[in-house]
N, CA, C and O of each residue as an XYZ file, in Angstrom:
888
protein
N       0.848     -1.199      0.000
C       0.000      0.000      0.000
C       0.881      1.245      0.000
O       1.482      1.648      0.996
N       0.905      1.833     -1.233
C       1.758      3.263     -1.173
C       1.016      4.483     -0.336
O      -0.199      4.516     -0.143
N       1.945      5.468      0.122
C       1.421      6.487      1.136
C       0.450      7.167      0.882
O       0.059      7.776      1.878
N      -0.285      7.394     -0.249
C      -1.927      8.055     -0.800
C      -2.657      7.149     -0.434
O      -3.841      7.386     -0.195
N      -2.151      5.943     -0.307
C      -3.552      4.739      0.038
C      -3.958      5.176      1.330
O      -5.091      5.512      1.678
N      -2.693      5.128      2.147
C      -2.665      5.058      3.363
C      -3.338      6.350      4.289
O      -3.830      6.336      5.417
N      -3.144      7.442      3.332
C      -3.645      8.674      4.004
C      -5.391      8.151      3.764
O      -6.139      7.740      4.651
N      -5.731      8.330      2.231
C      -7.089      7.806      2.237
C      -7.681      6.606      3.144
O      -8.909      6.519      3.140
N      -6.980      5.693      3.900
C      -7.617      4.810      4.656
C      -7.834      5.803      5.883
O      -8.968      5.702      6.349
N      -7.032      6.725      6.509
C      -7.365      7.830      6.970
C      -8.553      8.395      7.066
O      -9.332      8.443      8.018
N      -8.632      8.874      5.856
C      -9.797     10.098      5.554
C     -11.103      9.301      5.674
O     -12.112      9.875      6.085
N     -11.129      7.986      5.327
C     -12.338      7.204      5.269
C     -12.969      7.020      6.882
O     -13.954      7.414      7.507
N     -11.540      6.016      7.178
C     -12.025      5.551      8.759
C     -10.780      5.338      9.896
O     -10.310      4.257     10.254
N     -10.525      6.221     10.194
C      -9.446      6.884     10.860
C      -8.468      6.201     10.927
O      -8.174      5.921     12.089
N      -7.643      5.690      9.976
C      -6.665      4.393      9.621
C      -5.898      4.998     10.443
O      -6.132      6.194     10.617
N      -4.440      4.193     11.405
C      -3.954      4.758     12.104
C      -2.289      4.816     11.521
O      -1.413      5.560     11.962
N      -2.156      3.873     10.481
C      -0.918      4.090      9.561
C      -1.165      5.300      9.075
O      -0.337      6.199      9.224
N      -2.490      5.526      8.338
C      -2.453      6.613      7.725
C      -1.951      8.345      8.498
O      -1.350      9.348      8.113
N      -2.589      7.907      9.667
C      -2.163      9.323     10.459
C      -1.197      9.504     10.940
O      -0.902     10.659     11.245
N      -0.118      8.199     11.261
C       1.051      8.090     11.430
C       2.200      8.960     10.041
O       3.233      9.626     10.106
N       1.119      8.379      8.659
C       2.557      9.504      7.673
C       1.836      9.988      7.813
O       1.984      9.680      8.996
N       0.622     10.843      7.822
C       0.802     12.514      7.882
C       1.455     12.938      8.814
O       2.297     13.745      8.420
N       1.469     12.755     10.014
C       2.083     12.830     11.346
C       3.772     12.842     11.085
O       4.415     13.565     11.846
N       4.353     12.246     10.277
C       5.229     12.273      9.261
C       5.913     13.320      8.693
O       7.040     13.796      8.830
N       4.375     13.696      7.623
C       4.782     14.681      6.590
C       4.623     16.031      7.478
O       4.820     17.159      7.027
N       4.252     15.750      8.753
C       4.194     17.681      9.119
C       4.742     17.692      9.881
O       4.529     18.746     10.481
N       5.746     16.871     10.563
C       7.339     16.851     11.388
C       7.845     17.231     10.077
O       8.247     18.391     10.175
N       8.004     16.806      8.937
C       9.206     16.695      8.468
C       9.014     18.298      7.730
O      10.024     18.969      7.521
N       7.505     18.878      7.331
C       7.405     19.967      6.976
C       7.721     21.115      7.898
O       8.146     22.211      7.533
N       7.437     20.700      9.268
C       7.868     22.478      9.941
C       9.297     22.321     10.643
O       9.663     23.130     11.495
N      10.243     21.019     10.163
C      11.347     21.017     10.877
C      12.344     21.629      9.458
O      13.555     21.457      9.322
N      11.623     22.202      8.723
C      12.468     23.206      7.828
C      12.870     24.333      8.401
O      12.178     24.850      9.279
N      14.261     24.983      7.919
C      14.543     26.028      8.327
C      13.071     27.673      8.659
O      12.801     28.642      9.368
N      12.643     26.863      7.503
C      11.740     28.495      7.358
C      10.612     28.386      8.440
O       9.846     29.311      8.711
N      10.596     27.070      9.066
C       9.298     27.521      9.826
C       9.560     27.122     11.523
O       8.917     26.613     12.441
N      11.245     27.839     11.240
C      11.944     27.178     12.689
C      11.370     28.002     14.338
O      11.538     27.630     15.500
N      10.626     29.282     13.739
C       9.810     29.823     15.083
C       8.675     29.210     15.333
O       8.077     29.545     16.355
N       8.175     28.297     14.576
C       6.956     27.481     14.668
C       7.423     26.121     16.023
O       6.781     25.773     17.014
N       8.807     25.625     15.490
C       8.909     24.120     15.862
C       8.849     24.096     17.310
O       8.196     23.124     17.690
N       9.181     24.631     18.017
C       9.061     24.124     19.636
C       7.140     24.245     19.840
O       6.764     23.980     20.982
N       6.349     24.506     19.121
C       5.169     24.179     19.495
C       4.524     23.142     18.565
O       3.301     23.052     18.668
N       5.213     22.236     17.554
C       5.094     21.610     16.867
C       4.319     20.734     17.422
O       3.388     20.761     16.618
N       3.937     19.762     18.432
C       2.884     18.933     19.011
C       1.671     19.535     18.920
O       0.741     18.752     18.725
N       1.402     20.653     19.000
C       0.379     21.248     19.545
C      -0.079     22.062     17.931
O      -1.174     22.452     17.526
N       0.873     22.081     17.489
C       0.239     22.650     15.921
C      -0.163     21.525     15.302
O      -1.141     21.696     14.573
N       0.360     20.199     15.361
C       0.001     19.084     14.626
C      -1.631     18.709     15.401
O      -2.469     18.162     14.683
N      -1.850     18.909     16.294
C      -2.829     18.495     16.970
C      -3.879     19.745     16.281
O      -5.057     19.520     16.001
N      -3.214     21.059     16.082
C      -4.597     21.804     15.245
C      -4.564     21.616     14.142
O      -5.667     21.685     13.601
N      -4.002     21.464     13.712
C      -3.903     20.588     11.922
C      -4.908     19.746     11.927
O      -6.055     20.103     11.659
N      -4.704     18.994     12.118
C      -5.559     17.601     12.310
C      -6.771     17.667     12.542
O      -7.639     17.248     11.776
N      -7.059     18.442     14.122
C      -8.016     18.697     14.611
C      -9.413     19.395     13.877
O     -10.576     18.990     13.865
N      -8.691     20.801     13.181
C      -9.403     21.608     12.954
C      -9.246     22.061     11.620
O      -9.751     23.080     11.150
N      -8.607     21.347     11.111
C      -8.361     21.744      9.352
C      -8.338     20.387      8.454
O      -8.436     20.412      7.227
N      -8.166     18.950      9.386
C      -8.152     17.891      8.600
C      -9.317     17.292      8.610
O     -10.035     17.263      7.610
N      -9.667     16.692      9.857
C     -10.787     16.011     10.606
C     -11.963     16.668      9.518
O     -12.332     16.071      8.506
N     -12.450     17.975      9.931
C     -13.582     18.571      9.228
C     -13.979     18.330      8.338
O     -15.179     18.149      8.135
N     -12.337     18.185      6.825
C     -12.588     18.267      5.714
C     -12.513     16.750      5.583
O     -12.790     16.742      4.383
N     -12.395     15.774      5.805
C     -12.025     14.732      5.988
C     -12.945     14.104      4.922
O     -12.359     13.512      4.016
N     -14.372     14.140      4.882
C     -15.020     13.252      4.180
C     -15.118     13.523      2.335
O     -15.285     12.837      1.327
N     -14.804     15.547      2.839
C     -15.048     16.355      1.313
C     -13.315     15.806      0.889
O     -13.223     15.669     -0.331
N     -12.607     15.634      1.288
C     -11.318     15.246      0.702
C     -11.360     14.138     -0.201
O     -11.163     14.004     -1.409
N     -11.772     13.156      1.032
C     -11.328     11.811      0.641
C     -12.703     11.418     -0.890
O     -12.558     10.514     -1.713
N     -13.809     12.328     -0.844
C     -14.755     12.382     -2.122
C     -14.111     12.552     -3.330
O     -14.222     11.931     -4.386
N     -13.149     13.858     -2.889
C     -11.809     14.390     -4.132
C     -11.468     13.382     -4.624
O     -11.524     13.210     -5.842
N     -11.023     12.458     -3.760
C      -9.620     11.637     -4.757
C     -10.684     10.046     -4.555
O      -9.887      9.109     -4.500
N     -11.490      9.757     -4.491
C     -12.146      8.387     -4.510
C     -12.160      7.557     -5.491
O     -12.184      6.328     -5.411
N     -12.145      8.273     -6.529
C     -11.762      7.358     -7.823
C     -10.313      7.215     -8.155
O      -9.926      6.189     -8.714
N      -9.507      8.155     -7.855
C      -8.118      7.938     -7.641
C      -7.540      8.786     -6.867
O      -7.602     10.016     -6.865
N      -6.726      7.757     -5.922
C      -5.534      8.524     -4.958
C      -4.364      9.353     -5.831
O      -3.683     10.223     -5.288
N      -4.297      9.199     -6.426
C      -2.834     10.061     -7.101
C      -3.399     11.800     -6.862
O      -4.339     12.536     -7.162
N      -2.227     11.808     -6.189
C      -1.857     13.634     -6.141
C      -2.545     14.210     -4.388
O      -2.429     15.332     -3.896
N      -3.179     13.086     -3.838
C      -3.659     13.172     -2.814
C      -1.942     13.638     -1.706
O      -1.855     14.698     -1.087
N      -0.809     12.561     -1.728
C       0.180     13.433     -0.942
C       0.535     14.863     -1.108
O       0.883     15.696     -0.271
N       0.369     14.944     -2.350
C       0.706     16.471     -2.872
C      -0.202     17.705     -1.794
O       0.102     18.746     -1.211
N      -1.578     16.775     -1.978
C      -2.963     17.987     -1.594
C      -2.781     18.305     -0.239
O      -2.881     19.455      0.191
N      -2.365     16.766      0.835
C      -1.679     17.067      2.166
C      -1.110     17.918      2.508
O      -1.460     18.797      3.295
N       0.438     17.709      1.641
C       1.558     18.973      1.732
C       1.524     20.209      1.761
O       2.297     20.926      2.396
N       0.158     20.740      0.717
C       0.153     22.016      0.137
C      -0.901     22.597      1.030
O      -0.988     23.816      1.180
N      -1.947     21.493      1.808
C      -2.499     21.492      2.842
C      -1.737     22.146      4.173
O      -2.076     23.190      4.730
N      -0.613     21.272      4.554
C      -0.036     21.633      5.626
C       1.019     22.896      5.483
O       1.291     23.633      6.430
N       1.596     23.041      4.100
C       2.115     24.674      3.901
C       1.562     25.406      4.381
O       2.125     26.301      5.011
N       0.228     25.319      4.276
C      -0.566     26.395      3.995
C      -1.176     26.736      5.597
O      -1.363     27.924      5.858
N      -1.365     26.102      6.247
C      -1.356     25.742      7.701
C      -0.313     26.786      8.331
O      -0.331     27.905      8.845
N       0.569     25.822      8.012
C       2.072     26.758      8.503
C       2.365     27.976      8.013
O       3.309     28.546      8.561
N       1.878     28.475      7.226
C       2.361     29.743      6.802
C       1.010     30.763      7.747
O       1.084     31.923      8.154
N       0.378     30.214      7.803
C      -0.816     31.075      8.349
C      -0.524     31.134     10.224
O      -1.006     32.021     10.929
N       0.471     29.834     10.830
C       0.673     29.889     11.893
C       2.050     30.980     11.773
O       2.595     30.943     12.876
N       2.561     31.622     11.146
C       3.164     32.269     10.895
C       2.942     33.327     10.734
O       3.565     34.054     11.508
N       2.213     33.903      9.951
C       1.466     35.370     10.226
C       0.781     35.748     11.222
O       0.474     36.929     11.384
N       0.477     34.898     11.949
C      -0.038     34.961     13.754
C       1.022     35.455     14.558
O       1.134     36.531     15.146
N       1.776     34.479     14.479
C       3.018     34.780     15.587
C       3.898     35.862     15.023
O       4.792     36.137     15.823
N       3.948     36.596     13.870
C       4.226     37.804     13.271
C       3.681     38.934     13.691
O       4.345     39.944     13.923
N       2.367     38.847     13.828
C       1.190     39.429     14.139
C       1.609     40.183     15.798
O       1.937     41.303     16.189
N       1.332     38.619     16.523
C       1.548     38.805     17.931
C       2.830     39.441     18.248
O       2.714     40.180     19.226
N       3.821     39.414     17.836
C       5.151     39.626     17.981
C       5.540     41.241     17.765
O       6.346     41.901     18.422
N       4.751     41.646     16.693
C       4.533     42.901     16.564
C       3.350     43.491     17.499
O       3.588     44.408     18.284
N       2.303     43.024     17.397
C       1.193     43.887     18.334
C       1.072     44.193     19.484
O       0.759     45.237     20.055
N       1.445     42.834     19.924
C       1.177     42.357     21.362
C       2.284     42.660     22.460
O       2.123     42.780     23.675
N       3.338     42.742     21.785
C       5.038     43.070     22.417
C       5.229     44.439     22.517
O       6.284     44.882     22.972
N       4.223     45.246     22.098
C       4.455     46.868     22.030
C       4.040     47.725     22.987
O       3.083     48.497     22.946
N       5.030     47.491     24.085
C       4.914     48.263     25.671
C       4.488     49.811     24.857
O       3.404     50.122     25.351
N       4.768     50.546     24.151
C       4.525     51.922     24.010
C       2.907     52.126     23.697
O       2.138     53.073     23.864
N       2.739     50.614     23.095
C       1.057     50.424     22.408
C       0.445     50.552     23.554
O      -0.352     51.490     23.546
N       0.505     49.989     24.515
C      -0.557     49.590     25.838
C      -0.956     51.058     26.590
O      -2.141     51.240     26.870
N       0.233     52.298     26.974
C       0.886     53.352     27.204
C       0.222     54.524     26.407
O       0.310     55.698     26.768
N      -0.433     54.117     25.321
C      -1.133     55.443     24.403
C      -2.580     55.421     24.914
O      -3.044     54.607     25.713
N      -3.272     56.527     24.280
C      -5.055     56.939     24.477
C      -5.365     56.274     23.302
O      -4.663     55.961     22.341
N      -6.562     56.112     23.552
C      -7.694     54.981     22.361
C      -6.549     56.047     20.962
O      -5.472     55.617     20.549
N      -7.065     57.157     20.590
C      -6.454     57.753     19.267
C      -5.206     57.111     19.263
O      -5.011     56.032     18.704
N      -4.161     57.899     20.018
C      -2.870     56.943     19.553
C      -2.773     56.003     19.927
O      -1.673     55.736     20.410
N      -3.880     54.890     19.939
C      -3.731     53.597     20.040
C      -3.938     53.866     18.487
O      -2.985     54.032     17.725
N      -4.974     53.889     18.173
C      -5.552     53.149     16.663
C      -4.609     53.717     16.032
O      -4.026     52.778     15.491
N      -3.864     55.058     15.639
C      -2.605     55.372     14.106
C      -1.387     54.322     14.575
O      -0.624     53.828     13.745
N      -1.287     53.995     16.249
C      -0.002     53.093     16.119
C      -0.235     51.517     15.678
O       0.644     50.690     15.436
N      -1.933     51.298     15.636
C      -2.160     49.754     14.925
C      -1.905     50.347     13.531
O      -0.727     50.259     13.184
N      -2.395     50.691     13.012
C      -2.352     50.978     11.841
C      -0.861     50.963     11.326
O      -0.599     50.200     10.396
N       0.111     51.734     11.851
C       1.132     51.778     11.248
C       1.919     50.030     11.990
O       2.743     49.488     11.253
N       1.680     49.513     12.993
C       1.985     48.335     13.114
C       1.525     47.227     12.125
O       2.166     46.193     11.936
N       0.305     47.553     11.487
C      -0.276     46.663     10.702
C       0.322     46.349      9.644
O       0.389     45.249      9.096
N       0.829     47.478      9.308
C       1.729     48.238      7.530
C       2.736     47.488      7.629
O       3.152     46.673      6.805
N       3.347     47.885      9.145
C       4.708     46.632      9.223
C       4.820     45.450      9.194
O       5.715     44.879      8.571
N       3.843     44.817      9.930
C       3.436     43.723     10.309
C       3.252     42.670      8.732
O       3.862     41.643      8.437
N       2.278     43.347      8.027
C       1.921     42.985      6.569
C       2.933     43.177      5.466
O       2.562     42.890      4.328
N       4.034     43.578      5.628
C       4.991     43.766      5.044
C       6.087     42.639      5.488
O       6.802     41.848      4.872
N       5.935     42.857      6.427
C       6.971     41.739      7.132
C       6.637     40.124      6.754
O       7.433     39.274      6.355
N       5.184     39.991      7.015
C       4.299     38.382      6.647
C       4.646     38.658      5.043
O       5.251     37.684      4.595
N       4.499     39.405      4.326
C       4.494     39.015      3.017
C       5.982     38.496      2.675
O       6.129     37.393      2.149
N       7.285     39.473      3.044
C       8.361     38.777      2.771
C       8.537     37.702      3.633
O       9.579     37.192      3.220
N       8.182     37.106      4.500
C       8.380     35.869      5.044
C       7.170     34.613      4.233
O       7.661     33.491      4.355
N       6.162     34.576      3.686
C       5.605     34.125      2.928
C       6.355     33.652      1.579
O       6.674     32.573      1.079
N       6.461     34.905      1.276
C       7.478     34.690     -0.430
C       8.653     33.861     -0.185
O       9.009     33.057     -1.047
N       9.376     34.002      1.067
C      10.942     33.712      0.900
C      10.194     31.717      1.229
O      10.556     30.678      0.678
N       9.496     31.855      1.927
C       8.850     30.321      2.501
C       8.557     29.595      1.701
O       9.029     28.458      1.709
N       7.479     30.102      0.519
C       7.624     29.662     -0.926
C       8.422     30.060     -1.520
O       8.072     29.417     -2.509
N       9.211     30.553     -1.843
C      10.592     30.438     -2.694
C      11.535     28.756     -2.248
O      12.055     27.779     -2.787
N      11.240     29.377     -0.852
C      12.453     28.076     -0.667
C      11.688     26.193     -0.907
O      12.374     25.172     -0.881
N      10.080     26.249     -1.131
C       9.508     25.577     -1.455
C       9.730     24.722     -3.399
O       9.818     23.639     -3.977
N       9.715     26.321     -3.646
C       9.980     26.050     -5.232
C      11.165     26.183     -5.698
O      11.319     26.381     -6.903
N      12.249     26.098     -4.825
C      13.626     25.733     -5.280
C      14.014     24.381     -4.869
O      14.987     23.701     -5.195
N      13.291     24.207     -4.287
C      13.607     22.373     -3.384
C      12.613     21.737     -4.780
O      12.971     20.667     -5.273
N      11.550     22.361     -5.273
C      10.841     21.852     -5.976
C      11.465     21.517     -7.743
O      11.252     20.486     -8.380
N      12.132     22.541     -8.136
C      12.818     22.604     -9.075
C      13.823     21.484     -8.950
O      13.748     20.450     -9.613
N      14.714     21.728     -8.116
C      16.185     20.630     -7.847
C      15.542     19.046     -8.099
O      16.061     18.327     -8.953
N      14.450     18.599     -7.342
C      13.717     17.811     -7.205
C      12.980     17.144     -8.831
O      12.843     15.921     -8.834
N      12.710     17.597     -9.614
C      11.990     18.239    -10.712
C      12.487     17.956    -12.198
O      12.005     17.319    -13.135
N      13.830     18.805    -11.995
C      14.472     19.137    -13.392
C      15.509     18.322    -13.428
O      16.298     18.187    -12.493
N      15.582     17.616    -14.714
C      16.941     16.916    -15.197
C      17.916     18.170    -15.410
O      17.754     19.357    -15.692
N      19.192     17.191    -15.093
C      20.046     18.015    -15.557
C      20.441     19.148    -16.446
O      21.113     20.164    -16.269
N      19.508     18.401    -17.922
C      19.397     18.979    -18.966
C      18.538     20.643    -18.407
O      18.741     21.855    -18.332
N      17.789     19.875    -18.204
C      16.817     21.093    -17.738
C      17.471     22.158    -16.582
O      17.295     23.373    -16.676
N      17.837     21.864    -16.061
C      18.682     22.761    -14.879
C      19.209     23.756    -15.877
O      18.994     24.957    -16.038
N      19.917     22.936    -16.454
C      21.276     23.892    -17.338
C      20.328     24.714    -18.064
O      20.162     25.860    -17.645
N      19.666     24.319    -19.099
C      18.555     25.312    -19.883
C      17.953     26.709    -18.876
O      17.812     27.899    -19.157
N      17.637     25.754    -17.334
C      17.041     27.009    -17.019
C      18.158     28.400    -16.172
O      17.936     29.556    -15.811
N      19.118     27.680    -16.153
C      19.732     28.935    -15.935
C      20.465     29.920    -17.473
O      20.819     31.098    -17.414
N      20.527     29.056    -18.690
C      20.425     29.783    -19.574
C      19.476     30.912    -19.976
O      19.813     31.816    -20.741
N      18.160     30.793    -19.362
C      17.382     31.406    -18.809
C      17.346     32.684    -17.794
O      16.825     33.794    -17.900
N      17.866     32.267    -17.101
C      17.549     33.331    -15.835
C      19.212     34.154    -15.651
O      19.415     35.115    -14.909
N      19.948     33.677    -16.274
C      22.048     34.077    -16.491
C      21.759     35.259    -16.967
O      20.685     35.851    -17.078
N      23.424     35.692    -17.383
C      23.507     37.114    -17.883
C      24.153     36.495    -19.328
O      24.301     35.277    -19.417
N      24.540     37.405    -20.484
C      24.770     36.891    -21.582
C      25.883     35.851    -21.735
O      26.128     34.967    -22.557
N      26.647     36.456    -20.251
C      28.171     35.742    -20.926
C      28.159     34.442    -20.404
O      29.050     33.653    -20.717
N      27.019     34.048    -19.447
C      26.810     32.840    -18.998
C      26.075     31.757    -19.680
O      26.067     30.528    -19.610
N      25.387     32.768    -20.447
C      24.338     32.119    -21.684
C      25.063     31.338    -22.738
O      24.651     30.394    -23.412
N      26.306     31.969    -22.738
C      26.705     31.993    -23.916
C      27.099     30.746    -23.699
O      26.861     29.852    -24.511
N      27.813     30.530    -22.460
C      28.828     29.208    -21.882
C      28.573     28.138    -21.619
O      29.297     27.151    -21.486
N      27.388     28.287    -21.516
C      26.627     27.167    -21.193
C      25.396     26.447    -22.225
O      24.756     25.446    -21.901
N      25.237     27.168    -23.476
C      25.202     27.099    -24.707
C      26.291     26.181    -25.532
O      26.117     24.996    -25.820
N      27.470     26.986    -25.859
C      28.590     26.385    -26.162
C      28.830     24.801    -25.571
O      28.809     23.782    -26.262
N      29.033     24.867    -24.288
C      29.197     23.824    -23.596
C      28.410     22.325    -23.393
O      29.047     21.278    -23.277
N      27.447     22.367    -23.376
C      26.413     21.964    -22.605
C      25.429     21.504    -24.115
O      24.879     20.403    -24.074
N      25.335     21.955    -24.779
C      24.177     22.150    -26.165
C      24.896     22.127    -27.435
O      24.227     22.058    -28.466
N      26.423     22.185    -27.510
C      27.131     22.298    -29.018
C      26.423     21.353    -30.065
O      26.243     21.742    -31.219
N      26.083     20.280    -29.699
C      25.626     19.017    -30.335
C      24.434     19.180    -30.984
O      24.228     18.519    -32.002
N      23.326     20.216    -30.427
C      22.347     19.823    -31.066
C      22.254     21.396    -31.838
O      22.933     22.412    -31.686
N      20.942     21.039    -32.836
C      20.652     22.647    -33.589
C      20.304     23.394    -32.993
O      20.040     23.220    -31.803
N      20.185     24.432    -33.567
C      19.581     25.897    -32.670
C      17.829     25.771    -32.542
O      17.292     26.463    -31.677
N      17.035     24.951    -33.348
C      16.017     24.910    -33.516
C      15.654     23.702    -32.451
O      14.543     23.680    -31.921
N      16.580     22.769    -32.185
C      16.453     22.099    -30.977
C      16.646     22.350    -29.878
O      16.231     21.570    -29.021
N      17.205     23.294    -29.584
C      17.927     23.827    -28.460
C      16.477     24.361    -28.140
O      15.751     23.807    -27.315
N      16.068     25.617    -28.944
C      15.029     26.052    -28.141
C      13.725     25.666    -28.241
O      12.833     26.147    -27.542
N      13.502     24.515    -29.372
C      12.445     23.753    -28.693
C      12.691     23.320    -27.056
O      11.876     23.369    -26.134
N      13.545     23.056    -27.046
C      14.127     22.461    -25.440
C      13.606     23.613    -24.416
O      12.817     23.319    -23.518
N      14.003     24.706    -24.565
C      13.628     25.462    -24.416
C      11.970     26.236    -23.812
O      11.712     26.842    -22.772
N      11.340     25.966    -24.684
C       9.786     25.863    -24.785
C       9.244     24.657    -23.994
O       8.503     25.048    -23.092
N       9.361     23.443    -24.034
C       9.155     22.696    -23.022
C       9.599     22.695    -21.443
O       9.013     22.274    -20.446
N      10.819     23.311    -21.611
C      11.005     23.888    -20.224
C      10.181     24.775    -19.500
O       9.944     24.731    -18.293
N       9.679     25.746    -20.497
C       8.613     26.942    -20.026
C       7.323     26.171    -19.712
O       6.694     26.573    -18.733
N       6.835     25.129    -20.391
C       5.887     24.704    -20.089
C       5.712     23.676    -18.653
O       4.735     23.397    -17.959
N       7.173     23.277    -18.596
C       6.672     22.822    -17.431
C       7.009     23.590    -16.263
O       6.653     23.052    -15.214
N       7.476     24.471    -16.170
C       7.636     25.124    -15.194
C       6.215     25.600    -14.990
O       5.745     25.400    -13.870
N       5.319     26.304    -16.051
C       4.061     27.003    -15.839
C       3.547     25.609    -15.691
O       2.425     25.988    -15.356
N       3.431     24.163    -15.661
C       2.795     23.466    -14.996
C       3.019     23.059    -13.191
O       2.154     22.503    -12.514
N       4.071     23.396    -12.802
C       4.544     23.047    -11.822
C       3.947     24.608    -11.407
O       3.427     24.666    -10.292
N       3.972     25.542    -11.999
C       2.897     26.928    -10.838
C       1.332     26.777    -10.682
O       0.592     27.268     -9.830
N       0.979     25.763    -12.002
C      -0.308     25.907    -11.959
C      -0.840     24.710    -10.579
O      -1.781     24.872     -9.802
N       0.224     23.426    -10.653
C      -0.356     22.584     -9.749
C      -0.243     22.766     -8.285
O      -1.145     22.520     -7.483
N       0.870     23.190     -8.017
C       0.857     23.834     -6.535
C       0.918     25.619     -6.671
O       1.802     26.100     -5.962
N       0.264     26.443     -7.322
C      -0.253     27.625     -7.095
C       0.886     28.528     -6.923
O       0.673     29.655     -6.475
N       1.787     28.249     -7.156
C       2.849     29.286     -6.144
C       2.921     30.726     -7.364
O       2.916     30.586     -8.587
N       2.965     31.645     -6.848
C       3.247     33.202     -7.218
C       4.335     33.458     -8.643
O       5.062     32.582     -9.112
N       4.232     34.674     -9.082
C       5.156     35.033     -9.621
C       6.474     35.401     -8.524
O       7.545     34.861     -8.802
N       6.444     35.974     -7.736
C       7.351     36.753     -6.762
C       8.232     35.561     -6.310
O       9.456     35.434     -6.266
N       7.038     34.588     -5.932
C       8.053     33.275     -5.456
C       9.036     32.351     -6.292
O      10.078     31.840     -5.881
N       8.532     32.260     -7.424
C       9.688     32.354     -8.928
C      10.563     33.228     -8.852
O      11.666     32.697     -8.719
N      10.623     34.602     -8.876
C      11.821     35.386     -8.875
C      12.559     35.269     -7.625
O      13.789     35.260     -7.687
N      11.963     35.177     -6.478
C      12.649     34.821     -5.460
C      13.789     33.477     -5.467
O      14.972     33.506     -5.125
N      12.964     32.291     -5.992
C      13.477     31.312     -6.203
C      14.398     31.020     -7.157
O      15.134     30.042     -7.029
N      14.458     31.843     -8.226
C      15.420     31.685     -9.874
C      16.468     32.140     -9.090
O      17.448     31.400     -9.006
N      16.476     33.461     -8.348
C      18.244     34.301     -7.373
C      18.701     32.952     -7.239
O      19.630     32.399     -7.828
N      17.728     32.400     -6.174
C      19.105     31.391     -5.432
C      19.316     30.251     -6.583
O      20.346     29.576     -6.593
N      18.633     30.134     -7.223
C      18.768     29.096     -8.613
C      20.174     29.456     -9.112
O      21.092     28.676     -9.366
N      20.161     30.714     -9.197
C      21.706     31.230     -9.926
C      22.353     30.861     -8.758
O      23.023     29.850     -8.544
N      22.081     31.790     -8.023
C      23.601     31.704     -6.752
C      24.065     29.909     -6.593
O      25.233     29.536     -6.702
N      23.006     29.051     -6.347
C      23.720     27.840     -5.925
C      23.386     26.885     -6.804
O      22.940     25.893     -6.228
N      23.441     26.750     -8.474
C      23.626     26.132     -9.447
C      24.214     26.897     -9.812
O      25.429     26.880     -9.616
N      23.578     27.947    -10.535
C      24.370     28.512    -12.054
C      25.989     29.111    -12.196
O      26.844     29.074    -13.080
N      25.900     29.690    -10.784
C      27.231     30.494    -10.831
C      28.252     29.507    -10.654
O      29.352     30.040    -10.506
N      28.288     27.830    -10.603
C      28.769     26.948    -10.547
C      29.505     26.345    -12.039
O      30.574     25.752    -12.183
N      28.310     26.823    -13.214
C      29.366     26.475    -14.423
C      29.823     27.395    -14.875
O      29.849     27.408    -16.105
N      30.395     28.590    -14.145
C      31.046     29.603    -14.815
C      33.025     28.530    -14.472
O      34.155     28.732    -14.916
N      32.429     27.460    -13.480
C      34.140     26.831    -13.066
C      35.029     27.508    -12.322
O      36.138     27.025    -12.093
């Protein structure tokens, strides 16, 4: 029984393998760097996961995939991202609002312009911690993803000319130019399939292509 079976024996009738890998997949999801202010309450987030975001949906899920499990681990994952990123804009939230001895110290008026301008921060702050969270999602996703071939293409892509050039030369001498960027074009396509199936942003692409260069590309310059 592969691990989609197992979650769906789950969703049906509270299989206890099954809750064991999710139980699994959301240790192994918030013991990532990015969601390292989360982990010391990690028992207690898995218990609201479950509780209050799995359990509920439990029967409308397992309807989803009844004729077939495939893509059901995926729906988990992107499930429990999504979890975690939201336990994250909380404790962002709190960290800013709630920690602000000068906030408590003002009259109702300069209470409300100092939420306000806490909010601005606050929402600024969750958004770049969001993006960089998915970025680092869709660079694990890429590495994971792309053949070699494809790696190299896509930093021909995202390089500067003289890297283009080198890795052209190098890497592609063999085939035509009309093959090359067919190669090319299929690369684009699956990348816009890999945004369409797990949703992720434009921002989180550009976020993610930087470190694409920094820790591939700038590697075949030698």
């Amino acid at each position: 029984m592969n691990s989609a079976d197992k979650i769906y024996n789950f969703l049906i009738n509270f299989d206890e393998e099954g809750l064991n890998h999710i139980k699994k997949m959301f240790y192994t999801q918030i013991s990532k760097q990015s969601y390292q202010i989360l982990y010391q309450d990690k028992d207690d987030l898995l218990n609201d996961f479950i509780t209050y975001k799995l359990i509920p949906k439990r029967k409308e899920i397992a309807e989803k995939f009844s004729q077939s499990t495939d893509g059901l681990v995926s729906y988990i994952s992107i499930a429990i991202e999504n979890f975690l990123k939201t336990e994250i804009t909380k404790k962002i939230y709190k960290s800013e609002m709630f920690q602000n001895s000068v906030y408590y110290n003002q009259e109702e008026d300069e209470k409300e312009d100092t939420f306000e301008r806490v909010l601005e921060t606050t929402q600024a702050k969750e958004y770049d911690v969001l993006v960089k969270i998915e970025a680092e999602d869709i660079y694990n996703k890429l590495i994971e993803e792309l053949k070699d071939t494809e790696k190299q293409l896509l930093c021909y892509l995202i390089s500067e000319e003289q890297l283009q050039s080198y890795i052209k030369e190098n890497f592609f001498k063999d085939i035509s130019e009309d093959a090359f960027y067919k190669r090319i074009e299929r690369l684009k396509k699956k990348l816009s399939s890999i945004a369409q199936e797990y949703g992720y942003s434009q921002e989180g692409f550009e976020e993610a292509f930087n470190t694409f260069y920094t820790q591939i590309c700038k590697n075949y310059k030698g």
